[in-house]
C-alpha positions as CSV (number, residue, x, y, z in Angstrom):
1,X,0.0,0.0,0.0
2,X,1.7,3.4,-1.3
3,X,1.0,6.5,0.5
4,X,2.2,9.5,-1.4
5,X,4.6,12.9,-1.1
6,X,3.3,16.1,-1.0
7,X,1.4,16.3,-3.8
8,X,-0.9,13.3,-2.6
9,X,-1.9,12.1,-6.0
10,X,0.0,8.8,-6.4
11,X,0.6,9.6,-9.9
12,X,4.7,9.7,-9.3
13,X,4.7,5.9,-8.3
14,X,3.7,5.3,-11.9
15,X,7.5,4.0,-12.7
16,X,8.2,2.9,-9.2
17,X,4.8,0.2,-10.0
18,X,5.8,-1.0,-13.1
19,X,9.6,-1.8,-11.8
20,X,7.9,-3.8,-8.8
21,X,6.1,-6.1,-11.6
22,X,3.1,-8.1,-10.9
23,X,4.6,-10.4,-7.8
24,X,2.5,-8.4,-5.1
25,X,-0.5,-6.4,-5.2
26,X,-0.2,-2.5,-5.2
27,X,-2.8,0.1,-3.5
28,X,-2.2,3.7,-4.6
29,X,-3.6,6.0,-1.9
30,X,-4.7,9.6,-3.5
31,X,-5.0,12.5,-0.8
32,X,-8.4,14.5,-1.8
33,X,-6.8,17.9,-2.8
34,X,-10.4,19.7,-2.5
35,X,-10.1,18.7,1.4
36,X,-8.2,20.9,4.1
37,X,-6.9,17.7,5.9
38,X,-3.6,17.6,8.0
39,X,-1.6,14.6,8.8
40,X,-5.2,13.1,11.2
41,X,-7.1,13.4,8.4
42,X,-5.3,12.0,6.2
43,X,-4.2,9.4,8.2
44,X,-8.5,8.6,8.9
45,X,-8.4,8.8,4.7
46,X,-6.0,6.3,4.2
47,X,-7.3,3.6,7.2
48,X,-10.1,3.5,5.3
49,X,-8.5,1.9,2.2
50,X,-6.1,-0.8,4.2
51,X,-7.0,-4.4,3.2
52,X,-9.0,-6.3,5.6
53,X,-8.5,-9.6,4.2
54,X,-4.7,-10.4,3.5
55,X,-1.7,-9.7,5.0
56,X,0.0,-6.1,3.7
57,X,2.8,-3.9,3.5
58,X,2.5,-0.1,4.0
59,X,5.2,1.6,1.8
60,X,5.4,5.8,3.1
61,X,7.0,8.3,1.4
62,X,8.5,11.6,2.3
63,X,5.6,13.6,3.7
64,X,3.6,10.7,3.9
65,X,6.3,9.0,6.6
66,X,3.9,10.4,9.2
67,X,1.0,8.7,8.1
68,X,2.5,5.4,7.6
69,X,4.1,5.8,11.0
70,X,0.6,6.5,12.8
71,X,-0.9,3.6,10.5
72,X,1.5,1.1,11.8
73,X,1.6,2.5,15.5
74,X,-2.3,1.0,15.6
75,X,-1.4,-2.0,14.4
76,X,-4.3,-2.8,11.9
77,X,-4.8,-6.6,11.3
78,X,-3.0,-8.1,8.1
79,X,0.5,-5.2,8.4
80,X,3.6,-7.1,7.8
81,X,6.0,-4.7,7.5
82,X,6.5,-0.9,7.1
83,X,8.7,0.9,4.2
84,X,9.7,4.2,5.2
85,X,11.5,5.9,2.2
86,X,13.1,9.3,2.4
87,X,10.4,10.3,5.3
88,X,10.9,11.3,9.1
89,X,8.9,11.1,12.1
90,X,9.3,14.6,13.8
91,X,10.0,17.8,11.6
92,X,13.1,17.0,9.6
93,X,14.2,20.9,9.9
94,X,13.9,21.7,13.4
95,X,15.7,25.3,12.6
96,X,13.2,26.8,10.3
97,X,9.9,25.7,12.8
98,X,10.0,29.1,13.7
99,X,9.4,30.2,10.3
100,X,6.1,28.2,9.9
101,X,4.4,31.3,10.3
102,X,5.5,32.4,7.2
103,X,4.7,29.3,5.3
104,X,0.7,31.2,4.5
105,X,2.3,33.9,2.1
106,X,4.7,31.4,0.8
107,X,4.5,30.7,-3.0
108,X,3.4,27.6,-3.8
109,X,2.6,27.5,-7.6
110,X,3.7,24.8,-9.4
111,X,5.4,27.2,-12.2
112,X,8.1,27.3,-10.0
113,X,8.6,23.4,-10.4
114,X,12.0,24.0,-12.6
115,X,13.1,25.6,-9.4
116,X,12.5,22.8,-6.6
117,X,12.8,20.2,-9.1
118,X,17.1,20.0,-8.8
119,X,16.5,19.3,-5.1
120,X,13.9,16.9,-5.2
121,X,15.0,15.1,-8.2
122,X,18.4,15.9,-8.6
123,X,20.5,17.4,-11.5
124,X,20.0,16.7,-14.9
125,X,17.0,14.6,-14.1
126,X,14.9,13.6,-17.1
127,X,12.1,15.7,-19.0
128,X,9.5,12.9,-18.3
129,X,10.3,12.9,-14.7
130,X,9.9,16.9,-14.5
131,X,7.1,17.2,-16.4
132,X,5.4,13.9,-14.4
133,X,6.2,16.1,-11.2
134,X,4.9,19.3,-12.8
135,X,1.4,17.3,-13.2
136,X,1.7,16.1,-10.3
137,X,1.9,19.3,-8.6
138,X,-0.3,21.0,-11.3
139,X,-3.4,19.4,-9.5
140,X,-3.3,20.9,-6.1
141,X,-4.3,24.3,-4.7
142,X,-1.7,26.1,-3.3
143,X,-3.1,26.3,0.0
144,X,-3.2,22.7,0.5
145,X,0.6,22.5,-0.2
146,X,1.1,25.0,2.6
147,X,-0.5,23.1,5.1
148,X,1.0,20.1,4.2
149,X,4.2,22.1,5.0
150,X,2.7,23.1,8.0
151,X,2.0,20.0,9.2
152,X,5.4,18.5,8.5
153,X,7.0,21.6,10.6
154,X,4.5,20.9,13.5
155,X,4.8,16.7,13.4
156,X,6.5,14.8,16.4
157,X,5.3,11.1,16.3
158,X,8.4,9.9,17.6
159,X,6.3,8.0,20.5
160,X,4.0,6.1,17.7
161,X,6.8,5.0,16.6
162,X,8.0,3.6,19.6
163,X,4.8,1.5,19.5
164,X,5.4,0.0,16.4
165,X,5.9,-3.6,16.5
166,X,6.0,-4.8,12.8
167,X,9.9,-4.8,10.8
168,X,10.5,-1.7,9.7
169,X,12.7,-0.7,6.5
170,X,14.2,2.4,6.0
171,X,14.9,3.4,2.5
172,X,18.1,6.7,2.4
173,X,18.7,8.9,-0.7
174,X,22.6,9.3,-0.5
175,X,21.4,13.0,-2.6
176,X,18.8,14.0,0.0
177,X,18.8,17.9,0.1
178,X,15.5,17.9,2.0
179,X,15.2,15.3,4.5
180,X,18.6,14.8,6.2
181,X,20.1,11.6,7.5
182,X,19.6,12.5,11.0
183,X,15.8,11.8,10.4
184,X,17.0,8.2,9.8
185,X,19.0,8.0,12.7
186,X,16.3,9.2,14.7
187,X,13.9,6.4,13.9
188,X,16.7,3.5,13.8
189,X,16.9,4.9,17.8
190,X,13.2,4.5,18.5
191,X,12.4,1.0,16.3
192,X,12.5,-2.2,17.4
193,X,13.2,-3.9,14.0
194,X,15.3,-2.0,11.8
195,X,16.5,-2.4,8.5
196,X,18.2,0.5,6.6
197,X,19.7,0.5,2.7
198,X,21.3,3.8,1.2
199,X,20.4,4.0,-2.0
200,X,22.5,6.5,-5.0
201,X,19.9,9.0,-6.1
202,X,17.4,12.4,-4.6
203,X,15.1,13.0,-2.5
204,X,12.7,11.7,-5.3
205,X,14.3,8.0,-5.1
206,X,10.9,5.6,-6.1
207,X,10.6,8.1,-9.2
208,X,14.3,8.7,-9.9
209,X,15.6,4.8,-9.1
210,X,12.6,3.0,-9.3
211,X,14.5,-0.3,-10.8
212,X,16.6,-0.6,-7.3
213,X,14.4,0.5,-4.8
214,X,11.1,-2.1,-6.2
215,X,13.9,-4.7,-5.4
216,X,14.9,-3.3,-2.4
217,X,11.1,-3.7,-1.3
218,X,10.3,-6.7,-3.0
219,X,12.8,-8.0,-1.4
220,X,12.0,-7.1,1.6
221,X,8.2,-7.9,1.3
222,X,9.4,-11.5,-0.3
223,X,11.5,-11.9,3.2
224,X,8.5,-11.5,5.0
225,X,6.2,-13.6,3.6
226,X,8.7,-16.4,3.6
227,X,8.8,-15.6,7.5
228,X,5.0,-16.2,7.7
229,X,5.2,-19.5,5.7
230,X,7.8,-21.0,8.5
């Protein structure tokens, strides 16, 4: 089950899916962008689409590591495992919380997506890939971006994650401008199964090295199920 970045449409796992190939399921969770819903909201959204009648996998990435984290914290029947790619539990900038009350006049259109795009997809990343992100962003209203931002500079779920009890893998951008590696080290301190893998590439990694990182996870998800089976 994939729970989106920022833009909460899904639309960017489009590679990432088609590199994991047809050995397991895949449930794309879209964030309503016509709703003003912070990270309880759309952490209610998202319960409401987990599988009730097999075992799953709850893959959560970058903004979305909050969600994912609160998800598995409850432990819903049927989670195997958690995938936290690129994501944090507790504001990943502590520095600029004080600037959160700046984050309303804060331009959020997505023409400035040849701006942002170096630091979420890195240098020299491919036309497809920034015009996939400019749709991507395209469908949201500004203001929803801004309190998405807002609610990653208010988020500490450091003690959900403390209450996590499933294996937990942590996928790391070696290229992460945005989310820095102390978010990683943060969680590795607080889980009781942990698993990380660095992987070459951005922020972006499911959309910029979607060949390595579905194996990474398929892996991972294949390792688990074998568990069950024992």
């Amino acid at each position: 089950m994939l729970l989106p970045g920022m833009d909460g449409s899904g639309d960017l796992f489009a590679g990432f899916i088609a590199a994991l190939g047809d050995q397991f399921e895949t449930i794309v969770v879209s964030y309503p962008p016509a709703l003003a819903l912070g990270y309880a909201g759309l952490t209610g959204h998202a319960r409401a689409q987990l599988p009730l009648d097999r075992p799953f996998v709850l893959v959560g990435e970058s903004f979305s590591g909050p969600v994912a984290i609160a998800l598995a914290a409850s432990q819903p029947p049927g989670l195997i495992g958690l995938v936290l790619c690129c994501t944090f539990a507790r504001n990943p900038r502590p520095l600029l919380t004080p600037l959160r009350i700046l984050v309303s006049v804060l331009p959020m259109s997505s023409t400035l997506t040849p701006l942002i795009s170096p630091f979420l997809l890195g240098f020299g990343a491919p036309l497809a890939l920034r015009r996939a992100l400019r749709a991507a962003l395209d469908q949201v209203p500004p203001a929803r971006l801004r309190l998405r931002l807002k609610e990653v500079m208010a988020v500490d779920y450091n003690a959900r994650v403390r209450s996590i009890e499933v294996p937990v893998l942590y996928l790391q951008a070696t290229r992460d401008w945005i989310v820095p590696a102390a978010a990683a080290r943060l969680l590795a301190s607080l889980c009781r199964d942990w698993r990380l893998v660095q992987l070459r590439g951005p922020h972006l990694l499911l959309q910029s090295v979607p060949g390595q990182a579905a194996t990474t996870i398929n892996n991972f998800v294949a390792a688990l199920a074998a568990e069950r089976t024992q």
